[in-house]
PDB file with SEQRES, HELIX, SHEET and CRYST1 records, atoms N, CA, C and O in Angstrom:
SEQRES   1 A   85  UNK UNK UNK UNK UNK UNK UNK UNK UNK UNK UNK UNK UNK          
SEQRES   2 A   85  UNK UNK UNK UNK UNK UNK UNK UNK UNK UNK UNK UNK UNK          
SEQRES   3 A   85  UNK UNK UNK UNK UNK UNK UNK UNK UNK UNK UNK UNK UNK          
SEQRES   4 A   85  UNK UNK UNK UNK UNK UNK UNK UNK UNK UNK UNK UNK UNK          
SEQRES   5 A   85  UNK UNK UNK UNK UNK UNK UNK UNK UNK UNK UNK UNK UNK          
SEQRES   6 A   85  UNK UNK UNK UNK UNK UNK UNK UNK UNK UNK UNK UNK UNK          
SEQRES   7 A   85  UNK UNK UNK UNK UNK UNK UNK                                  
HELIX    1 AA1 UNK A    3  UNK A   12  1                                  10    
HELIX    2 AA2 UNK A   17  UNK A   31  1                                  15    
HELIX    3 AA3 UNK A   37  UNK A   39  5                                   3    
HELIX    4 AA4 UNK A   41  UNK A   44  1                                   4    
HELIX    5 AA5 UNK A   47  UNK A   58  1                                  12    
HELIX    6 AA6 UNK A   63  UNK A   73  1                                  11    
HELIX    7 AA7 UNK A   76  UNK A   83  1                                   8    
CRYST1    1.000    1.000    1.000  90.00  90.00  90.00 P 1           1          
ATOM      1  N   UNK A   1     -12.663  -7.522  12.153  1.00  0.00           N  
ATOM      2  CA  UNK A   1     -11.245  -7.490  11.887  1.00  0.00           C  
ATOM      3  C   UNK A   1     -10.811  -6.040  11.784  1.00  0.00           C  
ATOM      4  O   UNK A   1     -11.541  -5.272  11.157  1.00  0.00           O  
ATOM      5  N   UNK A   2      -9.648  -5.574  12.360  1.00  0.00           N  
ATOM      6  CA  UNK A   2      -9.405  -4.557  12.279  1.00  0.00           C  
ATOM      7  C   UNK A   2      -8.355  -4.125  11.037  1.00  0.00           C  
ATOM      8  O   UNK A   2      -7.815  -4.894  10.241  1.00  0.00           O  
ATOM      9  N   UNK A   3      -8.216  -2.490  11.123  1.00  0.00           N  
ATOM     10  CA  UNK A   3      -7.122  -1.945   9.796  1.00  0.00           C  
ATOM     11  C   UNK A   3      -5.644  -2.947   9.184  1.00  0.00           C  
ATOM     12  O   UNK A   3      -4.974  -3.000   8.153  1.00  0.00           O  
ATOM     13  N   UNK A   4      -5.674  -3.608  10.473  1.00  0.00           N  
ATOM     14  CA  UNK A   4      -4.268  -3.584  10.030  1.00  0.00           C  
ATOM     15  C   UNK A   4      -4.601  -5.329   9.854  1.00  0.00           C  
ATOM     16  O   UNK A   4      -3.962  -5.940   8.997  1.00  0.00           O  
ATOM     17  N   UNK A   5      -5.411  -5.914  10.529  1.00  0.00           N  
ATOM     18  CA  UNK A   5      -6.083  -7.301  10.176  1.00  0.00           C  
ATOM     19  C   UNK A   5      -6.601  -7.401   8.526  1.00  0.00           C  
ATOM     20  O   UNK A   5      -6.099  -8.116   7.658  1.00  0.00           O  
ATOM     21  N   UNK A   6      -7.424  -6.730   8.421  1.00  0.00           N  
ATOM     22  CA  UNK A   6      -7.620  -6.479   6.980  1.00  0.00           C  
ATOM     23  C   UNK A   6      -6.818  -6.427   5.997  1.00  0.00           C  
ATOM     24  O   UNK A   6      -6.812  -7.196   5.036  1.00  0.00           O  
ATOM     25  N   UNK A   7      -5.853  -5.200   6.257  1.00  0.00           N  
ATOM     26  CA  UNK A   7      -4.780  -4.861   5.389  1.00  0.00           C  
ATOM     27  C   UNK A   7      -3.540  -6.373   5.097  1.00  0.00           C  
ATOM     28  O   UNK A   7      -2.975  -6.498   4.010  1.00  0.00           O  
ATOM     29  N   UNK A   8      -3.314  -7.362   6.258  1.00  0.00           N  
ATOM     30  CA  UNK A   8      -2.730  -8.110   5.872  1.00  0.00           C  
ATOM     31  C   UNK A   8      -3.114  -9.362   5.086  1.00  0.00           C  
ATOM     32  O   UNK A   8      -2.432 -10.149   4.428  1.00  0.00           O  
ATOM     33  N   UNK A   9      -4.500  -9.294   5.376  1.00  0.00           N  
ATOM     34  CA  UNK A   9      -5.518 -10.199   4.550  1.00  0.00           C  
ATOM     35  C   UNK A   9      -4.814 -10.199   2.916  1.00  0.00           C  
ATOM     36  O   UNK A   9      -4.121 -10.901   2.180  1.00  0.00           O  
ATOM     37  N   UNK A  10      -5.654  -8.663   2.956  1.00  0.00           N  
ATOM     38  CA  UNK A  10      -5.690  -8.527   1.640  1.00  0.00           C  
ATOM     39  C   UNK A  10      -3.932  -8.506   0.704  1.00  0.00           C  
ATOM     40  O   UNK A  10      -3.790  -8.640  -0.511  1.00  0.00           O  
ATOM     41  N   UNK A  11      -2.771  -8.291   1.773  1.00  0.00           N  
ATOM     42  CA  UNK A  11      -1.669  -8.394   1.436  1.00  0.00           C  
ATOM     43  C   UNK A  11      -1.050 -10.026   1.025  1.00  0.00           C  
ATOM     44  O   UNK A  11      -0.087 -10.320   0.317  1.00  0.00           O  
ATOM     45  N   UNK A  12      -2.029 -10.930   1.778  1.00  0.00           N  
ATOM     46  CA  UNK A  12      -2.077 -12.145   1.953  1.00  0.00           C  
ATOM     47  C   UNK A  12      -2.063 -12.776   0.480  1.00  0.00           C  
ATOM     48  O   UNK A  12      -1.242 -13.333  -0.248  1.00  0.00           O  
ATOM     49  N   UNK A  13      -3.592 -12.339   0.422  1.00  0.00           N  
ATOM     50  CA  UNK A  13      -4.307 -13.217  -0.783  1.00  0.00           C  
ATOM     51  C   UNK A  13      -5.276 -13.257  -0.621  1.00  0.00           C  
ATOM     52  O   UNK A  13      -6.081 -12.746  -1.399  1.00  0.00           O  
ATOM     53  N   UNK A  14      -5.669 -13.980   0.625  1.00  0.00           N  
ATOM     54  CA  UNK A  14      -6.601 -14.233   0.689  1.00  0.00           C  
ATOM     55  C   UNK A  14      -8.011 -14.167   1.040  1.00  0.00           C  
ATOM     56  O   UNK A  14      -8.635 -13.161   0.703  1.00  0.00           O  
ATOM     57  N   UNK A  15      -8.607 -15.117   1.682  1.00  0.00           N  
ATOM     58  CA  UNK A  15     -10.654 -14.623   1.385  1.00  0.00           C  
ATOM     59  C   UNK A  15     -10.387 -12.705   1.465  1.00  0.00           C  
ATOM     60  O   UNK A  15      -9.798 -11.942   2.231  1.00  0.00           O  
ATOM     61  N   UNK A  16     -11.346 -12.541  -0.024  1.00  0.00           N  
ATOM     62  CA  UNK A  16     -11.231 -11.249   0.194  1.00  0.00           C  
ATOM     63  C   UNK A  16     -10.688 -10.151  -0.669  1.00  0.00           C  
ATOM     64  O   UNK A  16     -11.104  -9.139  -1.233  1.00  0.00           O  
ATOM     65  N   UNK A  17      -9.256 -10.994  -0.471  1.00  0.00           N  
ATOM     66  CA  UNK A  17      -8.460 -10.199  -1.492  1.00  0.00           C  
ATOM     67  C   UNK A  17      -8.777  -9.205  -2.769  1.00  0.00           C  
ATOM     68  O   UNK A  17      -8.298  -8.115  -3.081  1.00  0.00           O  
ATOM     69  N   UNK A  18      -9.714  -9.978  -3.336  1.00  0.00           N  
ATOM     70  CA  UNK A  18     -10.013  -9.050  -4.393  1.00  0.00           C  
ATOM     71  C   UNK A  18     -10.897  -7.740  -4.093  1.00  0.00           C  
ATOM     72  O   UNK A  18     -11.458  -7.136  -5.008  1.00  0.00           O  
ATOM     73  N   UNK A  19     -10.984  -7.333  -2.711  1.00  0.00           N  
ATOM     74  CA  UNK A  19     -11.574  -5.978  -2.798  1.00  0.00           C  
ATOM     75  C   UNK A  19     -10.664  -5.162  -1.738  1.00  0.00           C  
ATOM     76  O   UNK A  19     -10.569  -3.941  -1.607  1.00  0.00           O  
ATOM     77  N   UNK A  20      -9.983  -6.262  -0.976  1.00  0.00           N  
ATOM     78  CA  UNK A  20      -9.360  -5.528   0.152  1.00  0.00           C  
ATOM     79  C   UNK A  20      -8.094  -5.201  -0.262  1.00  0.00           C  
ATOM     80  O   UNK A  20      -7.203  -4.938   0.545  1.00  0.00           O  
ATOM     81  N   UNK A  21      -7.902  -5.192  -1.733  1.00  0.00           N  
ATOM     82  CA  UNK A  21      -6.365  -4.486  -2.032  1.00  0.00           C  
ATOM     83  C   UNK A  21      -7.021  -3.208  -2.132  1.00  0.00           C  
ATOM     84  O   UNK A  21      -6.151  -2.399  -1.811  1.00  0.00           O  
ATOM     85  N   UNK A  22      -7.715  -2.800  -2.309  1.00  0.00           N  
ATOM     86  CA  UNK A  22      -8.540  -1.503  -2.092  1.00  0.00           C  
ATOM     87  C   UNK A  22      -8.245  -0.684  -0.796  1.00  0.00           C  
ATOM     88  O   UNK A  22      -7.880   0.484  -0.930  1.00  0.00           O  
ATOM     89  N   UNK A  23      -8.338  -1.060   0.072  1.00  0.00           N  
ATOM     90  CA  UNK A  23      -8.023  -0.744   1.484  1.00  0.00           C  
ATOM     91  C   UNK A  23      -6.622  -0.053   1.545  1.00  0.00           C  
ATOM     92  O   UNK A  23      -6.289   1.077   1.901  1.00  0.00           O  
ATOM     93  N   UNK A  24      -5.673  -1.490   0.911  1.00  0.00           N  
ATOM     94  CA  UNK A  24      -3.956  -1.538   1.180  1.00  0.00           C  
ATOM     95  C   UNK A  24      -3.691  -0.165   0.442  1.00  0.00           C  
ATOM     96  O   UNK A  24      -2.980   0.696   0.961  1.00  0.00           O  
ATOM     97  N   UNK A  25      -4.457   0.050  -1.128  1.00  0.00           N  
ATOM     98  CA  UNK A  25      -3.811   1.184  -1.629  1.00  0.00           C  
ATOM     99  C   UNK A  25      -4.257   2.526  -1.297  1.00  0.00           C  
ATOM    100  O   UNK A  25      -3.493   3.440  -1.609  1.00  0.00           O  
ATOM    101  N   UNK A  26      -5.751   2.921  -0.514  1.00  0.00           N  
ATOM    102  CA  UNK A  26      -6.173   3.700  -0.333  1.00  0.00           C  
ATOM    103  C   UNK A  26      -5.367   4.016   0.925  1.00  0.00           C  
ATOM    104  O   UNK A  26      -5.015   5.191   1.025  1.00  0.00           O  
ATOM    105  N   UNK A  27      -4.994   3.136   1.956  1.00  0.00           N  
ATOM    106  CA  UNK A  27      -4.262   3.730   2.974  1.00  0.00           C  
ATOM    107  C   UNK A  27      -2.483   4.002   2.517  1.00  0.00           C  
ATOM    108  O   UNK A  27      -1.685   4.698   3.145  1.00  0.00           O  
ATOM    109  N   UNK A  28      -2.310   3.492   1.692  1.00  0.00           N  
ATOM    110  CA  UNK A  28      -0.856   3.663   1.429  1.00  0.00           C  
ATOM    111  C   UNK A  28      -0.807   5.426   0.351  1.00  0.00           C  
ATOM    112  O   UNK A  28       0.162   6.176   0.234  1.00  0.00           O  
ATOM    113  N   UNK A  29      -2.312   5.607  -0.303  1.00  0.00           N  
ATOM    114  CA  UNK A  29      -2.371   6.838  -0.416  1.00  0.00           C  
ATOM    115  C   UNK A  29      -2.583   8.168   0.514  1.00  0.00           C  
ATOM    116  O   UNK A  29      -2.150   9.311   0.372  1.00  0.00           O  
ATOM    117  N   UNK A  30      -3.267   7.687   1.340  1.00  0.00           N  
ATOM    118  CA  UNK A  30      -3.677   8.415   2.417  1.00  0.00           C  
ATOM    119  C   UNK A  30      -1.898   8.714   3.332  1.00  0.00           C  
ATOM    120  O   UNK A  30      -1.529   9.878   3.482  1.00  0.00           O  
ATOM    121  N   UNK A  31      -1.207   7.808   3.723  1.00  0.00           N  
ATOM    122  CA  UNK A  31      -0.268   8.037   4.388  1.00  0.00           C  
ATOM    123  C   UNK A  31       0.595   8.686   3.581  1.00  0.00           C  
ATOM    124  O   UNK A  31       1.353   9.404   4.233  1.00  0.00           O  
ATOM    125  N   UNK A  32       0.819   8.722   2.144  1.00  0.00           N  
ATOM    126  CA  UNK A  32       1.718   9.624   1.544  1.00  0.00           C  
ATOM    127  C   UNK A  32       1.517  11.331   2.080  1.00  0.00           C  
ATOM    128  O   UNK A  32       2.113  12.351   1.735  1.00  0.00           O  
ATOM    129  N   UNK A  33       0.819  11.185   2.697  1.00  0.00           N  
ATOM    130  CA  UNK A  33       0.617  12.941   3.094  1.00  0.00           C  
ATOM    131  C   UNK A  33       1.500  13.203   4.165  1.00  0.00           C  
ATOM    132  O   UNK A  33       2.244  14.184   4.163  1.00  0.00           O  
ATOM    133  N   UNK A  34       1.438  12.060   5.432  1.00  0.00           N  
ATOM    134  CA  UNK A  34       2.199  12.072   6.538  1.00  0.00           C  
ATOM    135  C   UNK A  34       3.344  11.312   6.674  1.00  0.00           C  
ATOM    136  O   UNK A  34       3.377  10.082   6.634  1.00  0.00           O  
ATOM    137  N   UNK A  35       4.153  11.951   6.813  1.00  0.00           N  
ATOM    138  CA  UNK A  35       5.681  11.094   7.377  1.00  0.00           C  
ATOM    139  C   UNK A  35       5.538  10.190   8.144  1.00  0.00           C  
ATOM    140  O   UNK A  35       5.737   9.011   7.851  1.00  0.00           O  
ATOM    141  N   UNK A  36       5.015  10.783   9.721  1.00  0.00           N  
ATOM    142  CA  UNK A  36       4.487   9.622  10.457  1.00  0.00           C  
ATOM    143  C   UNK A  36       3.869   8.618   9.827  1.00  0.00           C  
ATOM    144  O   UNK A  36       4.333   7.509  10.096  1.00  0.00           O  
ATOM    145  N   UNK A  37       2.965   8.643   9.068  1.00  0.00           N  
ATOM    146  CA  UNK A  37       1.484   7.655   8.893  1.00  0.00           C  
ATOM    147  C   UNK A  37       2.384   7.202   7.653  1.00  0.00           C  
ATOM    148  O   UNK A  37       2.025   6.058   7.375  1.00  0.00           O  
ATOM    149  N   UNK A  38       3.415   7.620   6.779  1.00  0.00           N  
ATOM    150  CA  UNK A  38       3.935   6.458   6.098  1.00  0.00           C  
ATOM    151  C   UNK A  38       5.274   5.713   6.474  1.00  0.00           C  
ATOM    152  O   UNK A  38       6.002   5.021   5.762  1.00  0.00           O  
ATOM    153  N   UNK A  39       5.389   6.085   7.897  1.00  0.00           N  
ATOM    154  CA  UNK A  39       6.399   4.649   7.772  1.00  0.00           C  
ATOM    155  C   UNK A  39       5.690   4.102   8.936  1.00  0.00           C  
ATOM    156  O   UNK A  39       6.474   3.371   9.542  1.00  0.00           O  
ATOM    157  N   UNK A  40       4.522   4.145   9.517  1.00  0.00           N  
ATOM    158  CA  UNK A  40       3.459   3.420  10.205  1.00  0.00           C  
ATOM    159  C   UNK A  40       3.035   2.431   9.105  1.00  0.00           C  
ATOM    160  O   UNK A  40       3.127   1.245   9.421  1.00  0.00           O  
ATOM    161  N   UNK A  41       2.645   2.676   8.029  1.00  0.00           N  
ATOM    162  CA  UNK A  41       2.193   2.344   6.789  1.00  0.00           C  
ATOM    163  C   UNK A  41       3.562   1.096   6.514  1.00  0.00           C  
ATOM    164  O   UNK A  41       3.345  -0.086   6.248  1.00  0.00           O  
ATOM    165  N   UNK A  42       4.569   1.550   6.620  1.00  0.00           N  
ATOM    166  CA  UNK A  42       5.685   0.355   5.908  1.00  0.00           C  
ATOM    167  C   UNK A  42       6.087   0.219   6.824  1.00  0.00           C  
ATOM    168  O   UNK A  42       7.297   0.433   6.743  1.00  0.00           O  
ATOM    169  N   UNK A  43       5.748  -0.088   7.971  1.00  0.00           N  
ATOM    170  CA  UNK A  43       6.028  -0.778   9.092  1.00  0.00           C  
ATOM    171  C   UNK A  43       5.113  -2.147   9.493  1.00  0.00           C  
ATOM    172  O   UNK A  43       5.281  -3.254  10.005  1.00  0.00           O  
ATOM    173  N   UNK A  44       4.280  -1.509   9.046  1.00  0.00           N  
ATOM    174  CA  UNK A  44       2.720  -2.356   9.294  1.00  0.00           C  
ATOM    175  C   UNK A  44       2.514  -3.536   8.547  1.00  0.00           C  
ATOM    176  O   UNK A  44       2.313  -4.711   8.853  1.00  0.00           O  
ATOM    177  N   UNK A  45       2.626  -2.854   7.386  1.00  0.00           N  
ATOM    178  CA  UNK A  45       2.250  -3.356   5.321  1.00  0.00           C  
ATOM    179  C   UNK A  45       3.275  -3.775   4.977  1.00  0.00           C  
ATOM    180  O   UNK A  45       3.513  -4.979   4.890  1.00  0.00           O  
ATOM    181  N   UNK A  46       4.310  -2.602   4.638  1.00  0.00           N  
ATOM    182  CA  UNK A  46       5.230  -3.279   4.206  1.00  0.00           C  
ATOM    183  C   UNK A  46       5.268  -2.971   2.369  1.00  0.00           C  
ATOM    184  O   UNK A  46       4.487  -3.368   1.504  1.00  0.00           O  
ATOM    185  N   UNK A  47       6.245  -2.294   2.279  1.00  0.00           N  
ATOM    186  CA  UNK A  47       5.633  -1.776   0.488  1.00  0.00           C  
ATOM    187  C   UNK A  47       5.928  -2.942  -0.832  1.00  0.00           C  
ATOM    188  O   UNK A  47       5.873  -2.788  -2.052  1.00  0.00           O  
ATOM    189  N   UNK A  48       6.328  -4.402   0.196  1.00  0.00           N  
ATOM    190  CA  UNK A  48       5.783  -5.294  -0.880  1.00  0.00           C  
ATOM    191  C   UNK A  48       4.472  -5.688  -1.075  1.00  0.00           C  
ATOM    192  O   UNK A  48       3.910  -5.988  -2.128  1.00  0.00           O  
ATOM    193  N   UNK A  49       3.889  -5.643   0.468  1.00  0.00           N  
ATOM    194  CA  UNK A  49       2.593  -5.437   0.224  1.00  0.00           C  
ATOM    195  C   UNK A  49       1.591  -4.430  -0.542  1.00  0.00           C  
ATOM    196  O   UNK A  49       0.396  -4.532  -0.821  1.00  0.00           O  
ATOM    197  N   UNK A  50       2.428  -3.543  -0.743  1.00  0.00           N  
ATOM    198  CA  UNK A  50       1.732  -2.292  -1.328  1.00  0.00           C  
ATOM    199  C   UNK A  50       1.636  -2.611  -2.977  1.00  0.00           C  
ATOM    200  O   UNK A  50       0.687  -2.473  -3.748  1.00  0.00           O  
ATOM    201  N   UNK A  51       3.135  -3.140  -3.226  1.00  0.00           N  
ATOM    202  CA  UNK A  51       3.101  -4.144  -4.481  1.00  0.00           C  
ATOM    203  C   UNK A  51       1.928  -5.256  -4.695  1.00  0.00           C  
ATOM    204  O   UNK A  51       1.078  -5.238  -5.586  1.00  0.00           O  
ATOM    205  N   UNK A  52       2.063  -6.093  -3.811  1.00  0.00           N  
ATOM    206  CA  UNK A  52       0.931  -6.975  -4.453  1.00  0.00           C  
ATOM    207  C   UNK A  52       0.017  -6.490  -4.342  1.00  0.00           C  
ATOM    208  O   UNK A  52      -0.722  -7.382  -4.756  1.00  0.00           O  
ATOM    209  N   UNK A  53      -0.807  -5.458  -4.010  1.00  0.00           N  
ATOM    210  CA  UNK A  53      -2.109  -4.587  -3.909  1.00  0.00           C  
ATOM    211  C   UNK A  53      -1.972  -3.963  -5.259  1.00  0.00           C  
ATOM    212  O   UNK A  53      -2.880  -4.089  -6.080  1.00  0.00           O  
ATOM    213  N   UNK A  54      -1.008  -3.371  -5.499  1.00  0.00           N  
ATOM    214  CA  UNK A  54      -1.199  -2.824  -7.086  1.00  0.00           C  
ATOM    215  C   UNK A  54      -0.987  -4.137  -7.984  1.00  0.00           C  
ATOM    216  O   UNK A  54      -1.206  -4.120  -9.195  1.00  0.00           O  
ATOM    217  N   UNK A  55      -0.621  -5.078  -7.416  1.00  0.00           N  
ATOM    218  CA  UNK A  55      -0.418  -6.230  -8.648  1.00  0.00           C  
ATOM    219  C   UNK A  55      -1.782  -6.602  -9.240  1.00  0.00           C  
ATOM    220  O   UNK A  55      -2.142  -6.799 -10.401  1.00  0.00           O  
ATOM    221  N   UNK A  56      -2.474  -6.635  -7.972  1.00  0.00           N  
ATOM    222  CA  UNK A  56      -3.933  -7.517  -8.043  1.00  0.00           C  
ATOM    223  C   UNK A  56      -4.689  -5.887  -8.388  1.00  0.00           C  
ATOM    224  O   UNK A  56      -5.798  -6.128  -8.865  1.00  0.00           O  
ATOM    225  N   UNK A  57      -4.474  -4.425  -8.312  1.00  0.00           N  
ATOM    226  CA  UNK A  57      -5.259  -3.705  -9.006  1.00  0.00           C  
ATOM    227  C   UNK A  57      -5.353  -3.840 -10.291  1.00  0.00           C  
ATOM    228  O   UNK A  57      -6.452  -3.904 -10.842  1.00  0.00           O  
ATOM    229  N   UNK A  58      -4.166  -3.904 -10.973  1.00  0.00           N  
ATOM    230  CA  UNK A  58      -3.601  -4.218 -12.493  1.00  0.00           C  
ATOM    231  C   UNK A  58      -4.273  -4.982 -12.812  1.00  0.00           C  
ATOM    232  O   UNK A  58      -4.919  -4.865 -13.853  1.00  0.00           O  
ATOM    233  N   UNK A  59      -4.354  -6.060 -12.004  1.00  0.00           N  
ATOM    234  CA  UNK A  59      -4.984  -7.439 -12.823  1.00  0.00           C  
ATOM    235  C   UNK A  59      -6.573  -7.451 -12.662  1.00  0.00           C  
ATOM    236  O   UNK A  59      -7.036  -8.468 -13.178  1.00  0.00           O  
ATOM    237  N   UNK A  60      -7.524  -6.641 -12.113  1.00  0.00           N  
ATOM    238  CA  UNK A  60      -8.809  -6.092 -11.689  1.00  0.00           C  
ATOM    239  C   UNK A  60      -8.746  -5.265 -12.764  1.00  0.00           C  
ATOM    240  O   UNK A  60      -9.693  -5.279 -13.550  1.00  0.00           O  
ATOM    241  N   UNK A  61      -8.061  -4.735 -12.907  1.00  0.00           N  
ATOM    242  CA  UNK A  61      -8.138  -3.590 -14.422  1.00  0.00           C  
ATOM    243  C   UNK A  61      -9.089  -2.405 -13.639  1.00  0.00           C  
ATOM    244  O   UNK A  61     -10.144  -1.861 -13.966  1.00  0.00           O  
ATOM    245  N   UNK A  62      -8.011  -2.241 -12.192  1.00  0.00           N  
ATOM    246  CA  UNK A  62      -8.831  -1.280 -11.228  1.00  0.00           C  
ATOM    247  C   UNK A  62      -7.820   0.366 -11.376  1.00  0.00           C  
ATOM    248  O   UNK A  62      -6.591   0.426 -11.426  1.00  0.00           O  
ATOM    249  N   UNK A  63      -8.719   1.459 -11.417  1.00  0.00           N  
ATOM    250  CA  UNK A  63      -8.027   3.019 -11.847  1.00  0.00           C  
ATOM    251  C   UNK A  63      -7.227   2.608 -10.726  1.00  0.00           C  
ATOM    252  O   UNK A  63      -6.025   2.579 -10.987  1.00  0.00           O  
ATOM    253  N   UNK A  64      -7.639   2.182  -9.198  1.00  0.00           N  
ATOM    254  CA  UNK A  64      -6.413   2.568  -8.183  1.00  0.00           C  
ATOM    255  C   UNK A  64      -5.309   1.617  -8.483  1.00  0.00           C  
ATOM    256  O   UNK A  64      -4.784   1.171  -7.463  1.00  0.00           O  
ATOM    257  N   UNK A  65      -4.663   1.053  -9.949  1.00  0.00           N  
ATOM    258  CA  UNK A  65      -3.480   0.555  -9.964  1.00  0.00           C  
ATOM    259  C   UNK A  65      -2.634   2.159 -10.128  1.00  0.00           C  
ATOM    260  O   UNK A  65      -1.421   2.323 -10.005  1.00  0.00           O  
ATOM    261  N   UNK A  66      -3.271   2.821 -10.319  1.00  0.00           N  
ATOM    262  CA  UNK A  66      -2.331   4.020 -11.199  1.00  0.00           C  
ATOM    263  C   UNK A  66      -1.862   4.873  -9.346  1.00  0.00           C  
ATOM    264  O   UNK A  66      -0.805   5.347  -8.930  1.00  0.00           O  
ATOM    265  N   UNK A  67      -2.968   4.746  -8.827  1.00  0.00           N  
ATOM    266  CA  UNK A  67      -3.096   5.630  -7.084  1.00  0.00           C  
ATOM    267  C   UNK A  67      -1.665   4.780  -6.808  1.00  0.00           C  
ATOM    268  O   UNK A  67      -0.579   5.356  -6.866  1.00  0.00           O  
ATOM    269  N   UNK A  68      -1.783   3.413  -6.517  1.00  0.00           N  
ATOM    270  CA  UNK A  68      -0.834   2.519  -5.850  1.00  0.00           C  
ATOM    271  C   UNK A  68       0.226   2.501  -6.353  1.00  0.00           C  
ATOM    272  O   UNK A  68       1.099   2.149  -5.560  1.00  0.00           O  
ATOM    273  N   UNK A  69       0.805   2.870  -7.990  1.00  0.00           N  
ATOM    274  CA  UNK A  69       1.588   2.999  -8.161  1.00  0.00           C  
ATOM    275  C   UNK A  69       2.376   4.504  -7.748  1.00  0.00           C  
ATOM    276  O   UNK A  69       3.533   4.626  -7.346  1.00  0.00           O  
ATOM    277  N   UNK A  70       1.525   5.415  -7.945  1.00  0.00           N  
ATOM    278  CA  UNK A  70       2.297   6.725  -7.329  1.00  0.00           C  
ATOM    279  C   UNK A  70       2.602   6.465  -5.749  1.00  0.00           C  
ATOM    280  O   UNK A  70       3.739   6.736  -5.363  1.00  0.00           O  
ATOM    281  N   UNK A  71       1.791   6.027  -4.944  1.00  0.00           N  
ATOM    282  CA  UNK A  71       2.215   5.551  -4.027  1.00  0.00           C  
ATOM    283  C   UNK A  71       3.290   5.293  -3.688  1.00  0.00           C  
ATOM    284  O   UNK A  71       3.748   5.867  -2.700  1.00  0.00           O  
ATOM    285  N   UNK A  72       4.111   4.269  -4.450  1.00  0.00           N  
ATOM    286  CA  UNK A  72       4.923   3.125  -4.499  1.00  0.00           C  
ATOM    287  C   UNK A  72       6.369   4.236  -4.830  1.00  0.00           C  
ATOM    288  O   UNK A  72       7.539   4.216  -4.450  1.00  0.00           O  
ATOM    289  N   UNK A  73       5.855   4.825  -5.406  1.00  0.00           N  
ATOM    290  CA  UNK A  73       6.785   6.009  -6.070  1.00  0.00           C  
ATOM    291  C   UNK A  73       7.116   7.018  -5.047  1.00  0.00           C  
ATOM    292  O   UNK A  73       8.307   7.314  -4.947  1.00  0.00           O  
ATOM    293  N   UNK A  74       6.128   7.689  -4.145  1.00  0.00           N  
ATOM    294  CA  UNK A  74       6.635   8.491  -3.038  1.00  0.00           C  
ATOM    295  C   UNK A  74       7.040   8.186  -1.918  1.00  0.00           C  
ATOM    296  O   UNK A  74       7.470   8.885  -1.000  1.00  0.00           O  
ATOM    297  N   UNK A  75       6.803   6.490  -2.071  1.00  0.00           N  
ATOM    298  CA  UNK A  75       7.528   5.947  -0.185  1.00  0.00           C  
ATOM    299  C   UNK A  75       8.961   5.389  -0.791  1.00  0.00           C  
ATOM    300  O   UNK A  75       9.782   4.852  -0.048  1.00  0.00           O  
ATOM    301  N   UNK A  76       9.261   5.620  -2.655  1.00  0.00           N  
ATOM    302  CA  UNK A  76      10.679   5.231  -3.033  1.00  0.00           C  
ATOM    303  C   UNK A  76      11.122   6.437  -2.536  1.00  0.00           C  
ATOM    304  O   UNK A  76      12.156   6.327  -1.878  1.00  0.00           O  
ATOM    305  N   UNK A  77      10.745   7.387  -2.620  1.00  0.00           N  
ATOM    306  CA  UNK A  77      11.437   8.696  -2.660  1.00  0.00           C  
ATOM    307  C   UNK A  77      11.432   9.331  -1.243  1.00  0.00           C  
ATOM    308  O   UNK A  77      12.047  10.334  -0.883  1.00  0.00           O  
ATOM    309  N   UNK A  78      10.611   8.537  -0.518  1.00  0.00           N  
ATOM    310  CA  UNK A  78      10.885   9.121   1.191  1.00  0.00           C  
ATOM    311  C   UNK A  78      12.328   7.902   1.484  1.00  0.00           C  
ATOM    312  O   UNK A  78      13.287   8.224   2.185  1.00  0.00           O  
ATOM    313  N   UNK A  79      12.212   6.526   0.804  1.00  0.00           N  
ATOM    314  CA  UNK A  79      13.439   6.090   1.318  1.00  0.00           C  
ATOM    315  C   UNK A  79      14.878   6.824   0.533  1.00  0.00           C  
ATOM    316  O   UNK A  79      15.902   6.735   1.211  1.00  0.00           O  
ATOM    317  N   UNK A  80      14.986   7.372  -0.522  1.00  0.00           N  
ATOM    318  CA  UNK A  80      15.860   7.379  -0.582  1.00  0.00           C  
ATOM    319  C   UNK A  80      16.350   8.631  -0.321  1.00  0.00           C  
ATOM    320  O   UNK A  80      17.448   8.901  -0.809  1.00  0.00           O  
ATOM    321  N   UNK A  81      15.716   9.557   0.418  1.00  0.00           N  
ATOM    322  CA  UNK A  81      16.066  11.039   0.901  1.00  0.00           C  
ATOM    323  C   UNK A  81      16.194  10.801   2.397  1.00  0.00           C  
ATOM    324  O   UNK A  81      16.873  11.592   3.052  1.00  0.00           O  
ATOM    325  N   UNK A  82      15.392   9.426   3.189  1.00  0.00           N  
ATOM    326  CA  UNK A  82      16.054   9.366   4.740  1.00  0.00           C  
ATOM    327  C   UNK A  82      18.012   8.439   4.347  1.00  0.00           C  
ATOM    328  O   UNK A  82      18.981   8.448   5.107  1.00  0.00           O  
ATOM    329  N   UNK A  83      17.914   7.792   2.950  1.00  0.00           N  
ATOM    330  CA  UNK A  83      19.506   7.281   2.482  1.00  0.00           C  
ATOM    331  C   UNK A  83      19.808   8.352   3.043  1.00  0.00           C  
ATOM    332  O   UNK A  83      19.690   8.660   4.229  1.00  0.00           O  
ATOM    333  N   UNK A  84      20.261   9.015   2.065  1.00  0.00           N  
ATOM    334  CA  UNK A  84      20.618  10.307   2.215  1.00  0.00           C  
ATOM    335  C   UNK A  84      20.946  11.174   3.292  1.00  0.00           C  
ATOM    336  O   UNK A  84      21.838  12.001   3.102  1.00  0.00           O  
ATOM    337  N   UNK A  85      20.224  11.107   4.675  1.00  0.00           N  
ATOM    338  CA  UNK A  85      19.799  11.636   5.740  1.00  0.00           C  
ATOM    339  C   UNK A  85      21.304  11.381   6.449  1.00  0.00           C  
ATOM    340  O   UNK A  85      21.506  11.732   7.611  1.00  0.00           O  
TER     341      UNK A  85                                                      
END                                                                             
């Protein structure tokens, strides 16, 4: 299964889920670096998906709820500076 097969898995729920929100938030960290690669990222995913990946980190009582939430925080702040645009 590929990146983006995976990534919807784990956006899903299901088989899996509990490790492949791992994936969703590590790439939704990784793309905060690139403009391109984050709205590839919320094009793909989708930052409700990025939500339920930190939902199910929270509830894992996993450190990357804290990654996914900054995350969540810099693709708010790329949307509301392309508002702006």
């Amino acid at each position: 299964m590929g990146q983006r097969g995976a990534t919807a898995q784990a956006c899903s729920g299901g088989a899996g889920a509990a490790t492949d929100y791992r994936a969703v938030i590590e790439r939704a960290v990784d793309a905060t670096g690139d403009i391109e690669a984050a709205a590839a990222f919320v094009e793909s995913v989708g930052l409700g998906g990025l939500e339920r990946a930190v939902e199910r980190a929270e509830y894992e009582v996993s450190g990357l709820a804290a990654d996914g939430r900054e995350a969540l925080a810099t693709f708010e702040r790329f949307r509301a500076a392309a508002d702006e645009a």
